[in-house]
VEXPA-668755 format. One record per residue: y, x, z of N, C-alpha, C in turn; residue in three letters. Coordinates in steps of 0.001 Angstrom, whole numbers, plus 524288, in hexadecimal, padded with zeros to 5 digits. Layout:
! VEXPA-668755
YXZYXZYXZALA ...
This chain:
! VEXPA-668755
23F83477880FF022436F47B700FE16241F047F030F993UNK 245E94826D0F8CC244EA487CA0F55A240D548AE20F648UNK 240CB48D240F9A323F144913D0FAD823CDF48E4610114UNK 237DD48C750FFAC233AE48B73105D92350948E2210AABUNK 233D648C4B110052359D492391135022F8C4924C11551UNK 22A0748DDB11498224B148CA31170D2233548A7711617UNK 21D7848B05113DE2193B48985111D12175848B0710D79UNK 213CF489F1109D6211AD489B7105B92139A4864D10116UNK 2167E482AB10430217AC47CE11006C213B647AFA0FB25UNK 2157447AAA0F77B2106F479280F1F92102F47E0E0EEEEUNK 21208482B10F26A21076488C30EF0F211DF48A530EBDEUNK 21645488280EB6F21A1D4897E0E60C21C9E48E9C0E84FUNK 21E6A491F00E3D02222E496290E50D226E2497DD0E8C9UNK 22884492760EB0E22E3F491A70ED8922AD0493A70F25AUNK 225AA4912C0F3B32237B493810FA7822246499C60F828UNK 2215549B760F494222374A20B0F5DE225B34A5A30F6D9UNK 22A514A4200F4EA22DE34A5500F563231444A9FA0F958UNK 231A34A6210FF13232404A88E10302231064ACB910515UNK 22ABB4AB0410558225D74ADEB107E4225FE4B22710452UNK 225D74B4960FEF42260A4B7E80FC9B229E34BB8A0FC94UNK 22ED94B8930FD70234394BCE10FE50232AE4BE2A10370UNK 230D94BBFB107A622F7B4BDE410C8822BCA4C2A010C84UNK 2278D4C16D10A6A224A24C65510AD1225C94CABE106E5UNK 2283F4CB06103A722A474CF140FEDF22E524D1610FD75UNK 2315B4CF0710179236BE4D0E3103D7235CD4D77110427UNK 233F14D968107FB232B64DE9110A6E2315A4E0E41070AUNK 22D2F4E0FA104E4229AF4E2151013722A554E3AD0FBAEUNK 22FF74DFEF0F8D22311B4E0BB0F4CC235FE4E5D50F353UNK 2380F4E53C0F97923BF94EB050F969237ED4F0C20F830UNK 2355B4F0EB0FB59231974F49D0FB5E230244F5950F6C7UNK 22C7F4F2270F4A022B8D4F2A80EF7F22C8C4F43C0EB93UNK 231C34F2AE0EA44235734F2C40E6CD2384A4F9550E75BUNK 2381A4FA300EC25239CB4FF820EEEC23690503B50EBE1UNK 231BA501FC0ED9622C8A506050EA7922C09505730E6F9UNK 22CD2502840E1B622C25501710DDCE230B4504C20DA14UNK 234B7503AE0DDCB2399B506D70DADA239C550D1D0DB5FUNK 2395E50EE60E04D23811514BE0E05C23345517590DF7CUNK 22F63513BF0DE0122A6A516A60D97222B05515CD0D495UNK 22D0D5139E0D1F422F56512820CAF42336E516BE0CBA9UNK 237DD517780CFF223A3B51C560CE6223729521B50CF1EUNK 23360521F50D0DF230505254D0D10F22D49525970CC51UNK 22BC8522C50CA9B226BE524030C77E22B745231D0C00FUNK 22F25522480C13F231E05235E0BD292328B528090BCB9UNK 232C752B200BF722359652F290BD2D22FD8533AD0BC9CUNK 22C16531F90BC702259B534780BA2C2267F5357F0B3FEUNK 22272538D70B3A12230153D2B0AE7021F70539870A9AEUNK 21CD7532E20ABE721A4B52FA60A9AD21D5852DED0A6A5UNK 220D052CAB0A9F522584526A20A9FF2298B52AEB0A526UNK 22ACC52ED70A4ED22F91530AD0A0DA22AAE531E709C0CUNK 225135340009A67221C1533D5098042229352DAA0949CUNK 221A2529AD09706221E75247D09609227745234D09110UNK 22C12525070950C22FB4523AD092F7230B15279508D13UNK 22DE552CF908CA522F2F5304308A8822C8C52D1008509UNK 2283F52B22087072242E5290D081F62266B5257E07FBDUNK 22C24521920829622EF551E1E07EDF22D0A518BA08157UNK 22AE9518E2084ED22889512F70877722EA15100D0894CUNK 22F5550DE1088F1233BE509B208A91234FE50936091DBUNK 23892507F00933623912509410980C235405064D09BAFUNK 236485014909BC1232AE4FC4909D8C22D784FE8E09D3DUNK 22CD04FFE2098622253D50211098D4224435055609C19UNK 227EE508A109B8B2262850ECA09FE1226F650CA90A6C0UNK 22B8E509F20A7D422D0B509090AD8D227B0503A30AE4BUNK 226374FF3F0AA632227F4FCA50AD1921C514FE2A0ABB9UNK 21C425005A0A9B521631504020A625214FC508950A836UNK 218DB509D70AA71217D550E9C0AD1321976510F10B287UNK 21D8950F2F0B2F6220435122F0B7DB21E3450DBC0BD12UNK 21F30509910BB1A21D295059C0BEC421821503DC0C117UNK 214C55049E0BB8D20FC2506060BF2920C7D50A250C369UNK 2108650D7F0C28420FB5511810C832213505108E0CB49UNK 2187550F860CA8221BA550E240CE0A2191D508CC0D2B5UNK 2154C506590D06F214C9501CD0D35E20FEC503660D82EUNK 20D3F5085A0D7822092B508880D83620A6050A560DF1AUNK 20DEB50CB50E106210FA50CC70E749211DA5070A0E89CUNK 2157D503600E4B7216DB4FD0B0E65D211B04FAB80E774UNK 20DB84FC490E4EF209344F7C40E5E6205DA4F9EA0EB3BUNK 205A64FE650ECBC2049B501540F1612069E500CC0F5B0UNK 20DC04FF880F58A20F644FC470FAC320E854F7420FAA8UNK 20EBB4F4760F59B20DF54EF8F0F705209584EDCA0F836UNK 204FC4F1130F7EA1FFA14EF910FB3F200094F0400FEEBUNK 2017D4F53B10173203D04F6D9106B5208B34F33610961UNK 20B564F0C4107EB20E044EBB31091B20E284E93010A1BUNK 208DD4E67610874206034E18F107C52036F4DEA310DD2UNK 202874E3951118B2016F4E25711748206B44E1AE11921UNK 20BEE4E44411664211944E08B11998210144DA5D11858UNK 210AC4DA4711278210FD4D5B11114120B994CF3B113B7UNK 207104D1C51170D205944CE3A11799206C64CF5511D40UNK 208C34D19C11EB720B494D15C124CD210F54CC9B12452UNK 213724CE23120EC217774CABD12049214FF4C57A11EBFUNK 210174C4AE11A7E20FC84C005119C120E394BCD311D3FUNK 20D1E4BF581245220B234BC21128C220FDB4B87412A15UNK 2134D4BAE612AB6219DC4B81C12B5A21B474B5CF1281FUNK 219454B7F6121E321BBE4B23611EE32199B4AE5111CDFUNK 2145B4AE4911F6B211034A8B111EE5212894A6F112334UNK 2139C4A88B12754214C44A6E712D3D21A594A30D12BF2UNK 21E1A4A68E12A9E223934A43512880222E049EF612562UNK 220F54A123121E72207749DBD11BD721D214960911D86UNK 21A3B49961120C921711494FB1216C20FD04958411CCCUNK 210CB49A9311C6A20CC3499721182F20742499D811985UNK 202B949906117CD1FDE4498A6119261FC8449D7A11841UNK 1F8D84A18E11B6A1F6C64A679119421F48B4A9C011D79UNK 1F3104AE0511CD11F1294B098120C51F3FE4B2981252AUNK 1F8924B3B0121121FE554B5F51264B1FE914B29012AA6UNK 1FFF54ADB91277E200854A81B12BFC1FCF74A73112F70UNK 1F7C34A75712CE31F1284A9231304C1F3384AAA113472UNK 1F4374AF72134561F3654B36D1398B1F9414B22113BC1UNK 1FCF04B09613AF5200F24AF5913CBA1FF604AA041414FUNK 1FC104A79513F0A1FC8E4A2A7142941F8764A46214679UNK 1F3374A76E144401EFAE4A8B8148ED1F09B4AD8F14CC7UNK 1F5404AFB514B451F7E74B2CD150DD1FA714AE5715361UNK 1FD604AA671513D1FED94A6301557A1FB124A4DE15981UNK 1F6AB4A3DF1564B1F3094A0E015A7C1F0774A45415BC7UNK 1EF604A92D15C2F1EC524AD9515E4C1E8CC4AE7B15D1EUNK 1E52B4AD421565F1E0EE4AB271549B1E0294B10615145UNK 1DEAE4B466154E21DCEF4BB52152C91D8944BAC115049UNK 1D4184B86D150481D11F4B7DA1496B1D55D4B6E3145F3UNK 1D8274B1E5145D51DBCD4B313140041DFAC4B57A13E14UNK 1E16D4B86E142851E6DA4BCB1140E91E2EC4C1C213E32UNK 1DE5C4C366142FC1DA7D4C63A13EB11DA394C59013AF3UNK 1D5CA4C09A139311D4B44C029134601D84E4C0A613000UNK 1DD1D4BF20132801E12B4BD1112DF01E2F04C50912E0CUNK 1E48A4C73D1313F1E5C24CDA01307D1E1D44D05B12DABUNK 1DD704CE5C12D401DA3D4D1D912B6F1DABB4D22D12644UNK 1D9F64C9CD1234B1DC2B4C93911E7D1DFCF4CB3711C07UNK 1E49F4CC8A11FF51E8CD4D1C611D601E8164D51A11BE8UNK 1E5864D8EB11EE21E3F04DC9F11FED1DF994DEF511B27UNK 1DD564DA7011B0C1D99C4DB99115231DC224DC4711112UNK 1DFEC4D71010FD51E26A4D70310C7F1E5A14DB8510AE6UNK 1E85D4DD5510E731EC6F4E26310D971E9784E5CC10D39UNK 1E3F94E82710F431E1FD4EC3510E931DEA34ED0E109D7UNK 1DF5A4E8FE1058D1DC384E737100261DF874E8410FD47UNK 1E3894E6CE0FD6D1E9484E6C90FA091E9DC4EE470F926UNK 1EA6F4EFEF0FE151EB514F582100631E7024F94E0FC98UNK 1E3284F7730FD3F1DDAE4F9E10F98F1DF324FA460F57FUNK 1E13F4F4080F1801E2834F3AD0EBD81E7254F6A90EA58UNK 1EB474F5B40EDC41EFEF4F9540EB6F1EFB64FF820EC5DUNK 1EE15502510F1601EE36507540F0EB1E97550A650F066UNK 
């Protein structure tokens, strides 16, 4: 088919597809949410009319300038996010069919196998709390 509904198949782009609108769905409203009401914020700074006063072109000032602080809240939830998103990715390796840690601990709560739902939570747990360090 078009668009896979499980597995990995030969790893071409068509199996990401799904799984990506699945987990980025949520995520990209938000985003986009914060991204838009900090650029209107940080537009209207005494930097950003300085910029324009000096004759810089619009494009330069809104991506040279306004955007690199504007992004600096977006990259702070989206680290902070990032524990939705591997909560969700337990369900959509589960769904998907895909191989991974989500699926890990998905199948060893089936079988009641608490070393690997551990091990495999903890691996989250690291992970998100590394990410969390780098972005804020």
């Amino acid at each position: 088919g078009w668009l896979p509904m499980s597995g990995m198949g030969d790893g071409s782009i068509k199996y990401y597809i799904l799984p990506a609108i699945t987990l980025a769905s949520v995520s990209t409203a938000f985003v986009a949410r914060i991204t838009r009401s900090t650029m209107l914020d940080v537009l209207t700074n005494d930097y950003i009319r300085t910029a324009y006063a000096k004759g810089l072109s619009n494009n330069s000032v809104v991506y040279k300038h306004a955007l690199k602080n504007a992004l600096i809240p977006v990259v702070t939830y989206i680290g902070i996010d990032l524990g939705t998103l591997m909560g969700g990715a337990i369900l959509t390796e589960t769904i998907f069919a895909w191989p991974g840690v989500g699926r890990t601990i998905y199948l060893a709560i089936l079988q009641r196998d608490a070393p690997v739902v551990i091990g495999g939570t903890i691996v989250l747990v690291l992970i998100f709390v590394f990410i969390n360090l780098i972005v804020i």
